[in-house]
C-alpha positions as CSV (number, residue, x, y, z in Angstrom):
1,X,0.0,0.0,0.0
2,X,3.1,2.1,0.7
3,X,4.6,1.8,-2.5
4,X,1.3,2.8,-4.5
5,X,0.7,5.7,-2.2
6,X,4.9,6.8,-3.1
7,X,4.2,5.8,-6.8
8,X,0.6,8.1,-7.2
9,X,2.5,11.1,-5.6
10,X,5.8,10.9,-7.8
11,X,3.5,10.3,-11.2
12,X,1.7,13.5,-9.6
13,X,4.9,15.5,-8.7
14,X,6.2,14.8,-12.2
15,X,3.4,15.1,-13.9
16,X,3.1,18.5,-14.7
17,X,7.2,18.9,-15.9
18,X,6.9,16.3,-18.1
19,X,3.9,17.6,-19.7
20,X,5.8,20.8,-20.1
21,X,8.6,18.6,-21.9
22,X,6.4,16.9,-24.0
23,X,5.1,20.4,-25.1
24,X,8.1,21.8,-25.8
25,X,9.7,18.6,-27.7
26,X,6.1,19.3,-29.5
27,X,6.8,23.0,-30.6
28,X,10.7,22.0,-31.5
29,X,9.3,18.9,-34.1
30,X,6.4,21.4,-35.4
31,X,9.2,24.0,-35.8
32,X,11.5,22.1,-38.0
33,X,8.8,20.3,-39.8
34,X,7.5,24.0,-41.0
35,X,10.8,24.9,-41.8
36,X,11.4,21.8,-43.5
37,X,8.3,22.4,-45.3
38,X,9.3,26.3,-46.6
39,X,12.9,25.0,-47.4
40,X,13.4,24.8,-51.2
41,X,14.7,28.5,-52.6
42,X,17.6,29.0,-53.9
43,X,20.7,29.2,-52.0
44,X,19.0,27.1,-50.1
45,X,21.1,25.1,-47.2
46,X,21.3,21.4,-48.3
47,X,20.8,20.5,-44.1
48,X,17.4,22.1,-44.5
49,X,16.9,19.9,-48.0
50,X,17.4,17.4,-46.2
51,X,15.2,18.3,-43.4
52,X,11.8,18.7,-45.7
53,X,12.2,15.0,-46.7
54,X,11.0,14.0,-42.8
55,X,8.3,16.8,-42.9
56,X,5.6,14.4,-42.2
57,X,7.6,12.2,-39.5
58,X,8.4,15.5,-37.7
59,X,4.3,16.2,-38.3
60,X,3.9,12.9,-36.4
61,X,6.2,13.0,-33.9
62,X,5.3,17.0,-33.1
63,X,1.4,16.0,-32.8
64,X,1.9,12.7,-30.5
65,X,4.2,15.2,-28.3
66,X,1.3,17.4,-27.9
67,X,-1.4,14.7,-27.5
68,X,1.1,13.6,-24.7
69,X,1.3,16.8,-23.3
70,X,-2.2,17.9,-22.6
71,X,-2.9,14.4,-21.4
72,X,-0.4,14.4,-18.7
73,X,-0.9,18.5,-18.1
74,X,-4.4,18.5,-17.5
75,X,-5.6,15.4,-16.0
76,X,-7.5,16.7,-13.6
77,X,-9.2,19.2,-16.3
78,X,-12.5,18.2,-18.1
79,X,-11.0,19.5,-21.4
80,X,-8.6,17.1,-21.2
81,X,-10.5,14.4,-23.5
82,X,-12.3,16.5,-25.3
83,X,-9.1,18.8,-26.5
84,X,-7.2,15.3,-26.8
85,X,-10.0,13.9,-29.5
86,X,-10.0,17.8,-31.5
87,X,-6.1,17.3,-31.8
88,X,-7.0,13.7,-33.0
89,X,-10.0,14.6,-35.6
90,X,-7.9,17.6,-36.7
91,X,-4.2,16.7,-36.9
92,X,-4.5,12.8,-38.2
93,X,-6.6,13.4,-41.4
94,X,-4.2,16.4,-42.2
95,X,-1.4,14.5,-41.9
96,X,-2.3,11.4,-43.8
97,X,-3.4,13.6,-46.8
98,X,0.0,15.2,-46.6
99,X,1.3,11.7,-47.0
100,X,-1.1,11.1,-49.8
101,X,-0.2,13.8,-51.9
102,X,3.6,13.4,-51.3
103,X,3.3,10.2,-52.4
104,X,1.2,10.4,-55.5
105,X,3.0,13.9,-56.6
106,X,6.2,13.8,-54.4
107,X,9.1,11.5,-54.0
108,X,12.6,11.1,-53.9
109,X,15.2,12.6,-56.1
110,X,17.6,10.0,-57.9
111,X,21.0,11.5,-58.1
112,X,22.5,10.6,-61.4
113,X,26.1,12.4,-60.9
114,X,27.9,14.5,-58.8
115,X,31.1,15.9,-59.9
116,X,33.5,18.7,-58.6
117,X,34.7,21.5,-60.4
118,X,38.3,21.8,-61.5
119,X,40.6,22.5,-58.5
120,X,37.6,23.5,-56.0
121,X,36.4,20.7,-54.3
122,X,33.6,23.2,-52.3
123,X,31.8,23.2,-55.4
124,X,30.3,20.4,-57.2
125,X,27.7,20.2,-60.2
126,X,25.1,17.5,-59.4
127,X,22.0,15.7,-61.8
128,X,19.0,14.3,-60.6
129,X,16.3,12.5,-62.1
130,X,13.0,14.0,-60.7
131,X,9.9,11.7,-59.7
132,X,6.5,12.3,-59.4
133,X,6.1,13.6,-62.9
134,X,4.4,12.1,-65.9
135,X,7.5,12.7,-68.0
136,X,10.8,12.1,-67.1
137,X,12.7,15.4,-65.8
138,X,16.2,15.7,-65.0
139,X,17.2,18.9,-62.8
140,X,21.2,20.1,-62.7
141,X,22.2,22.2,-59.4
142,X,25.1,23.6,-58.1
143,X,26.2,22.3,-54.2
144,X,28.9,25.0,-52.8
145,X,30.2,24.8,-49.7
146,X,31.2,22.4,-47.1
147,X,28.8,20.9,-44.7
148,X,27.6,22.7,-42.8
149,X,26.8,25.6,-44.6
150,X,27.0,24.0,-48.3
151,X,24.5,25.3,-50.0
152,X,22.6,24.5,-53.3
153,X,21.1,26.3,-56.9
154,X,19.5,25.5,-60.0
155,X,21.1,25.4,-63.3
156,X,18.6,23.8,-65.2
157,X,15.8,21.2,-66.0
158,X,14.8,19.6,-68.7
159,X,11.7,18.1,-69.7
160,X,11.3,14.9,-71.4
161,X,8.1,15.4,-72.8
162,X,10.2,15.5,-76.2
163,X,13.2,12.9,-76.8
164,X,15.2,15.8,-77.9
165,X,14.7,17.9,-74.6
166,X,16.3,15.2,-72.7
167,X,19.2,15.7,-70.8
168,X,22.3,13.9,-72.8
169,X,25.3,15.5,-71.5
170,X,26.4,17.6,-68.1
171,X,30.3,18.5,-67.6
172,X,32.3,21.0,-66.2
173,X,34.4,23.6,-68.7
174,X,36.0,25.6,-66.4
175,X,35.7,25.6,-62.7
176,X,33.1,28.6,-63.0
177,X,30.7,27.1,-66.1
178,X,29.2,24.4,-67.2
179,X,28.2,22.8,-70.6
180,X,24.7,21.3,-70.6
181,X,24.2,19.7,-73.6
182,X,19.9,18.1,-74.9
183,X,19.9,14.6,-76.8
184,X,18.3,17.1,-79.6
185,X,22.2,18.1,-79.7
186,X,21.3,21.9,-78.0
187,X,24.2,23.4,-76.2
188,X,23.2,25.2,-72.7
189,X,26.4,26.9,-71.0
190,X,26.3,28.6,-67.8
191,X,28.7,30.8,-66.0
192,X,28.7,30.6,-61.6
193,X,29.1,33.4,-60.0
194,X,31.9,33.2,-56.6
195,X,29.5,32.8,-54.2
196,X,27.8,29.6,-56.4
197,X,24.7,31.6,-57.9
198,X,24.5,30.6,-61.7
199,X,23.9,33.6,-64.3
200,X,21.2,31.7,-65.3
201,X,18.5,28.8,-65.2
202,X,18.1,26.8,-68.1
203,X,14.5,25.7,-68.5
204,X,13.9,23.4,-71.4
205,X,10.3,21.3,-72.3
């Protein structure tokens, strides 16, 4: 009788802090799941790339934190169920169309090559193949930088809705340009600036 009388006061004197954890591990996973989710300009930092892939775990994580939360925090309210079900009804649906539509329009990005430029190994050209598209695209950026603070831009896609807008050829020229080159036989060449922003963004298709 002892021991459940000591273990009902320490779940009552902890109660309430770990609520207040739970809550803020909650705002920290919403936090990086909307920043993960506005990531994607250019000159972008590839750590936050990275980030926006695990929006919808962070989404996941960030609403079972707060679930948590107000069910430890007020347990002896009587909003406790009732705010527990609107975080439910609300936060579930939105969460599993998210994962719908990033799976029917989303995707992963297949890297096709990554390459340094002459003499600079901070900056490197790299070629993806695009899902989630009824044509094939393939999209060139330039990474600049070391990690932490490498960072990435466009230099072009191209569409494959036409065999000749394909992408057939991507090399470095110089350690500042780079030839692009369409299985139509079209010749793209862009010039990066010091700081890794192209003069440019080729769009083709």
């Amino acid at each position: 009788m002892i021991h459940i009388v000591r273990g009902i006061m320490n779940f009552t004197r902890y109660r309430k802090p770990s609520a207040f954890l739970l809550l803020a591990v909650a705002v920290i996973f919403g936090i990086a799941a909307v920043v993960g989710f506005e990531a994607g300009g250019e000159g972008e930092l590839i750590l936050l790339l990275r980030l926006r892939e695990y929006v919808l775990l962070l989404g996941w994580l960030a609403l079972a934190a707060l679930i948590g939360a107000v069910l430890l925090g007020l347990a002896e309210s009587s909003l406790r169920t009732p705010l527990a079900i609107a975080l439910l009804v609300i936060g579930v649906p939105t969460l599993l169309i998210g994962g719908f539509v990033s799976a029917v329009f989303g995707g992963e990005d297949e890297a096709l090559k990554t390459e340094s430029a002459p003499g600079r190994a901070d900056r490197q050209l790299v070629v993806v193949s695009r899902s989630g598209s009824l044509d094939p695209v393939w999209c060139v950026y330039v990474h600049q930088g070391k990690p932490p603070r490498e960072r990435r831009w466009t230099v072009g896609c191209f569409n494959g809705d036409s065999e000749d807008n394909g992408l057939s050829e991507t090399v470095w020229t110089a350690p500042d340009r780079i030839r692009m080159t369409t299985e139509g036989g079209d010749l793209h060449e862009v010039t990066i600036a010091p700081h890794g922003r192209p003069d440019r963004v080729v769009s083709v298709g």
